[in-house]
N, C-alpha and C positions, 0 to 999 in steps of 0.2 A: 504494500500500500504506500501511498506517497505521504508526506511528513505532516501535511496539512489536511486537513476535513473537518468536515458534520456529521458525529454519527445521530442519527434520527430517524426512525428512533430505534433506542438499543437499552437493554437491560442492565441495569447500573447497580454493583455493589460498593458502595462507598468507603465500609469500613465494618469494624468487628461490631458488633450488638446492629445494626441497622440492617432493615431488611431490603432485597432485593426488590428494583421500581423501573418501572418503563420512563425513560426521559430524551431527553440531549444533551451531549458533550461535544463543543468545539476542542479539537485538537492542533496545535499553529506548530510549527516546528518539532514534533512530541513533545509539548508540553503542552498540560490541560490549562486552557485557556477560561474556558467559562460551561455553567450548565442552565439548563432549562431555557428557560424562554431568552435570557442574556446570550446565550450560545445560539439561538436562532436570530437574534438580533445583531447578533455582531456578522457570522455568517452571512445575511442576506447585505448587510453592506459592504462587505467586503466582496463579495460572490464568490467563495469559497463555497467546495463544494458538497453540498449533502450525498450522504450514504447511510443508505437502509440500512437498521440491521438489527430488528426484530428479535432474533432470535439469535443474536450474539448477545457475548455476556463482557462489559465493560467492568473489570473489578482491579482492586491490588495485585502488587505482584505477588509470586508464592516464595516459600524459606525453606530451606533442606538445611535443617539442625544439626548435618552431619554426613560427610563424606570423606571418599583418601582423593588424597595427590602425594604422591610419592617422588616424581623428578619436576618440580614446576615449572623448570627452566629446557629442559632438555629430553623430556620425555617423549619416549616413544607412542604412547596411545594414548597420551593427554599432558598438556600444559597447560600453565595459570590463563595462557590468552585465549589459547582452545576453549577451557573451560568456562572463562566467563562468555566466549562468544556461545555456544552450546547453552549455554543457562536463561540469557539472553533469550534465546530464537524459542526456549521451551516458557519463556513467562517466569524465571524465577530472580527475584530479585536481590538474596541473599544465599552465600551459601558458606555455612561453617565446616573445616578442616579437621581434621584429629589429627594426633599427633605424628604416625606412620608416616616416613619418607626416608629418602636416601640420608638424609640428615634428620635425623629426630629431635622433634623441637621441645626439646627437653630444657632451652635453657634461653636466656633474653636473644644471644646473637643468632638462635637460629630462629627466630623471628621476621628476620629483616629480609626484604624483599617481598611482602606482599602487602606494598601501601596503597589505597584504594583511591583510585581516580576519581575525580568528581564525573557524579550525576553517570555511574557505572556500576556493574552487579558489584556488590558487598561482599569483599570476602573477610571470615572472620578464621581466625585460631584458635582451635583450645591446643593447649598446653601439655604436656605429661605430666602425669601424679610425680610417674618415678623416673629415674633416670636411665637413658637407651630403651627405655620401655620393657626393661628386666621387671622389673618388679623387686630388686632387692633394696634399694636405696629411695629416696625422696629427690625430688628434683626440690629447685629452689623457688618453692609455689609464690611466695611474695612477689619475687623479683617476676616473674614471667606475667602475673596480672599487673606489676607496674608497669612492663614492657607492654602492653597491649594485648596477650592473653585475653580471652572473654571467659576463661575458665579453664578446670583441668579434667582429664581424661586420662586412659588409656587404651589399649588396642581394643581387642576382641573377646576377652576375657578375665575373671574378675583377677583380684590378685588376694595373697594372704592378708585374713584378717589381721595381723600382727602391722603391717604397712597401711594398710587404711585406715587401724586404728592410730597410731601413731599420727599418722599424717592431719583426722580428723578433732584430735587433743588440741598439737601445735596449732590450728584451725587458722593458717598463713594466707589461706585463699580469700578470706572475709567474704562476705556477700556472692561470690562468681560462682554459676554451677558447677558439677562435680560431677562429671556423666560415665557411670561404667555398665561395661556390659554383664547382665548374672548368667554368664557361660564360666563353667570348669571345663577345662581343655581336659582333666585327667579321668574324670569321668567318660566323658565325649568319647574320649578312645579315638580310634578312627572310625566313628559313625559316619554317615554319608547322611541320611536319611532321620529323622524321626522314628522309632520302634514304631511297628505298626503290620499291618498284613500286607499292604502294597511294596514295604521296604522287603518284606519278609519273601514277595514273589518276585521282586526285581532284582533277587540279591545280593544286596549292598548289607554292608554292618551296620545296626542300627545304631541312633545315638536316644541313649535314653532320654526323657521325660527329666530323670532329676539332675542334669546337666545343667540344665535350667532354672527349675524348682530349688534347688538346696541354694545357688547362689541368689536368689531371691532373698531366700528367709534370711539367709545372712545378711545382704542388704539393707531389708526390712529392720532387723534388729540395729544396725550399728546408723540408721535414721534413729530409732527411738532414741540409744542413747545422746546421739547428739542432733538435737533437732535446729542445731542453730545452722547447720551445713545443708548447703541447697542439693539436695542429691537427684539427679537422674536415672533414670533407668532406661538404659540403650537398646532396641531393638527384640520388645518383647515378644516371642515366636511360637506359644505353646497358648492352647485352654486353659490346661492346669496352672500356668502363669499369671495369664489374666484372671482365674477364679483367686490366685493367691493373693493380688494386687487387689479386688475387688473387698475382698473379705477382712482385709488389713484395716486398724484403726488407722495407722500410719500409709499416706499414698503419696510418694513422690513421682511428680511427673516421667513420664514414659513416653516412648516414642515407640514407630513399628515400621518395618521397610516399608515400603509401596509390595516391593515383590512381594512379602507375606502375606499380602491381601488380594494377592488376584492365583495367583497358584499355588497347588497342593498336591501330594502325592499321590492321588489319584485321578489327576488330569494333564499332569506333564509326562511332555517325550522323555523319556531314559537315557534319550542320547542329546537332548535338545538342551541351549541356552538355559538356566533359569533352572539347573536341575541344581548344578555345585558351587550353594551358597552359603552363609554365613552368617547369624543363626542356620542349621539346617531347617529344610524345608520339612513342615508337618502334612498331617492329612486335615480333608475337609472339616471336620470338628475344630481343628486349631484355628482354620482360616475362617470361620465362621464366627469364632470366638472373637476373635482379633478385631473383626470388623465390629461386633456387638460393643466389646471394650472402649472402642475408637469411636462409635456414635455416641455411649454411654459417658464418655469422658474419662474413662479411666485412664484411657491411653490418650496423651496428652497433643499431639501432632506424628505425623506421617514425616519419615526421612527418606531420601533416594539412596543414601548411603553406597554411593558410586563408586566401586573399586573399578579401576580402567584395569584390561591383561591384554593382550600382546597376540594377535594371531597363533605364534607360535605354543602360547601357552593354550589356547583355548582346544587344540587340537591333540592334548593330551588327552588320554582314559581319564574317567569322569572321577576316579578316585585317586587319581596322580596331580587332578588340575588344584590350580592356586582357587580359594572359590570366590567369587562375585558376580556381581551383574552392574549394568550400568542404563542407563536411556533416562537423561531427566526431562526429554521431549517427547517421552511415553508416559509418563507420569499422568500428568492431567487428563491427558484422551481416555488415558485408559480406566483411570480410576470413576472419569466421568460415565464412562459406560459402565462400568459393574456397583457402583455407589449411587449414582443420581437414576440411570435409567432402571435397572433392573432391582434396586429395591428401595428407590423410594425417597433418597436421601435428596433433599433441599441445597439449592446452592450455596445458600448461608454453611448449613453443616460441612460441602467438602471442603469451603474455604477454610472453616473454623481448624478443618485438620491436614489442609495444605500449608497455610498461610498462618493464620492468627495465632493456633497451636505450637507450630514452631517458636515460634518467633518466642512464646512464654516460655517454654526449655531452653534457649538463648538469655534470657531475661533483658529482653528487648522489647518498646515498642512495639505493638503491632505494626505491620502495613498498613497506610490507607489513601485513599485518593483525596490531593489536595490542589486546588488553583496554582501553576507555577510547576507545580512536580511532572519530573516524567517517570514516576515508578508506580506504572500501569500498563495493563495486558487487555487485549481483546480475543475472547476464546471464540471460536466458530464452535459446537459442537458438530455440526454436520458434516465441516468440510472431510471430504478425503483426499489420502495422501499416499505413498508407497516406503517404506520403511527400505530404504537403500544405506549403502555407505559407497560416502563422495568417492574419486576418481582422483581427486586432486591429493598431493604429497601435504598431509596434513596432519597432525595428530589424532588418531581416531581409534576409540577401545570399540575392540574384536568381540567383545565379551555384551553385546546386545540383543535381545529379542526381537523373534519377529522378522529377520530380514528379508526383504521381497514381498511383503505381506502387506494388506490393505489396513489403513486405518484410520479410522473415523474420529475428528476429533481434534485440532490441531488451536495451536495459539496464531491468530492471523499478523497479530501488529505486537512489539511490545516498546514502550519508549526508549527502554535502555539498551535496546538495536545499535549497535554502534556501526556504521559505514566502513570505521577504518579498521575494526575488524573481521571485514567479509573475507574470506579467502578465494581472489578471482582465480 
């Protein structure tokens, strides 16, 4: 679309608690200029042009609370410009890092280099707990939230109660979340799969149930005792999870991939994308649960949690592969179809768990559309597209769903488009 119009009329979500309304928004260079009848008025003097669009949805951009980038400068299937131009083209306006890289940002100086452009995607840092991401030592939590840190983390997995309890005494983080994952890698074994019948006939070694479950309760408990630490819970992926979180006096915000919510082990290919991930993937009870947790508010916002892999890696046996997935411009389409059309959900609620969600596990303002701002999206839900990877010598993860495949759904416009990041 071109930098200037009138959408008129189009369905406008403004911001968190306000409900979705038919209006007009003039847009002048991507930046919203004005709404309603102002925005018809300015328009028709200017003769800028009107565009219908009924049934596009004009709202904020959306937050992923969390993804890797591991070489930001020189990476093979994804860098910082890649990235933000990719986040961009999908509507998201914000996206936070975890610690994981070629350089583990365990300390102030590895920090530096990701200062954020004006009036461009948001990229934020969390920090490591500990240091190299070992888990036996403390990184220096103060210094990393004075350095710009939005908080501390670690990898994929929880670490010894002895280190988080320690870490959460010193309490050096003051007010910045604390987002770990409740996975025991020692339990996990080499599971592939959730325990279950379908693991059972495909195969694969299961990964138990309390892989998940026992790092919860520990969790849970070392919230009780220190309830002055803002604790997250990363990537919840089980029933029994979300029943555990539900049932708790104690509920710190939580998050859940996107992939956890659209597939399960009894509907994915064995050999396909989206089998070897991290959490492992459960069966349709889990993903059913997830979604209930995620309308219910248990589960606080949805992450894309995007690990990029390498051709080469993704062509390994499914139990040799590094696991992830990636598409933050399948996200929306996709989750609009299986959340809004097929059961029901409101576009206040996807937003609540694309956008507004996140952004409170960040401990950030929400998103929201403001006169002046360009950080807003225009969704087509209808439009179709083909799920390809460019031609062009680019940075691009191997590790995507879907390829060749039709999809319904796409972000048409977003302001923080940047031109001088097109790849001609």
């Amino acid at each position: 679309m071109t930098n200037t119009y009138l959408l008129d009329p189009v369905k406008i979500l403004s911001k968190e608690q306000e409900r979705l309304s038919e209006g007009a928004v003039l847009v002048i260079d991507k930046r919203i200029k004005a709404f309603g009848e102002n925005a018809r008025d300015i328009a028709r003097k200017h003769g800028f042009k009107q565009v219908q669009a009924r049934n596009k949805i004009f709202a904020p951009c959306l937050v992923d609370p969390h993804s890797i980038l591991q070489d930001p400068l020189n990476g093979f299937s994804e860098t910082l410009v890649s990235l933000r131009h990719k986040a961009s083209l999908a509507g998201y306006g914000q996206i936070a890092i975890l610690p994981r890289g070629l350089s583990w940002r365990d300390r102030p100086e590895r920090l530096q280099g990701f200062s954020n452009p004006n009036e461009n995607v948001l990229i934020h840092l969390w920090g490591s707990f500990s240091l190299e991401g070992y888990g036996k030592d403390l990184s220096p939590h103060k210094d990393l939230i004075d350095f710009g840190a939005i908080g501390l983390a670690e990898d994929d997995s929880i670490l010894s109660s002895e280190i988080m309890q320690k870490g959460f005494l010193l309490g050096q983080m003051g007010h910045a979340p604390v987002l770990f994952a409740p996975r025991d890698k020692g339990i996990q074994g080499n599971g592939i799969l959730r325990e279950g019948v379908e693991t059972l006939r495909a195969g694969f070694v299961p990964d138990p149930f309390a892989s998940e479950t026992i790092p919860i309760k520990v969790l849970l408990e070392l919230q009780e005792q220190h309830p002055e630490i803002n604790l997250r819970l990363m990537n919840l992926s089980t029933a029994k999870g979300v029943s555990i979180l539900s049932n708790s006096p104690i509920k710190p915000m939580a998050s859940v991939s996107w992939w956890h919510l659209l597939a399960d082990t009894s509907q994915i290919e064995l050999s396909g994308q989206g089998l070897r991930i991290c959490p492992s993937l459960g069966g349709a009870k889990d993903r059913n649960k997830l979604i209930e947790g995620l309308q219910k508010r248990i589960i606080t916002g949805v992450a894309v949690h995007a690990i990029p892999l390498e051709q080469a890696e993704i062509k390994k046996p499914t139990d040799q592969r590094s696991p992830g997935i990636c598409g933050h411009d399948l996200v929306l389409p996709s989750l609009w179809k299986e959340l809004v059309e097929k059961r029901n959900w409101t576009v206040e609620q996807l937003w609540e768990a694309l956008s507004f969600g996140p952004s409170k596990i960040l401990n950030f303002p929400p998103e929201e559309l403001k006169l002046e701002s360009n950080r807003w999206l225009l969704f087509d839900p209808k439009k179709r597209w083909i799920k390809t990877f460019p031609k062009e010598e680019i940075p691009y993860p191997s590790n995507q769903p879907w390829e060749g495949k039709e999809i319904i759904g796409a972000v048409e416009d977003c302001g923080l488009i940047s031109e001088d990041l097109l790849f001609d």
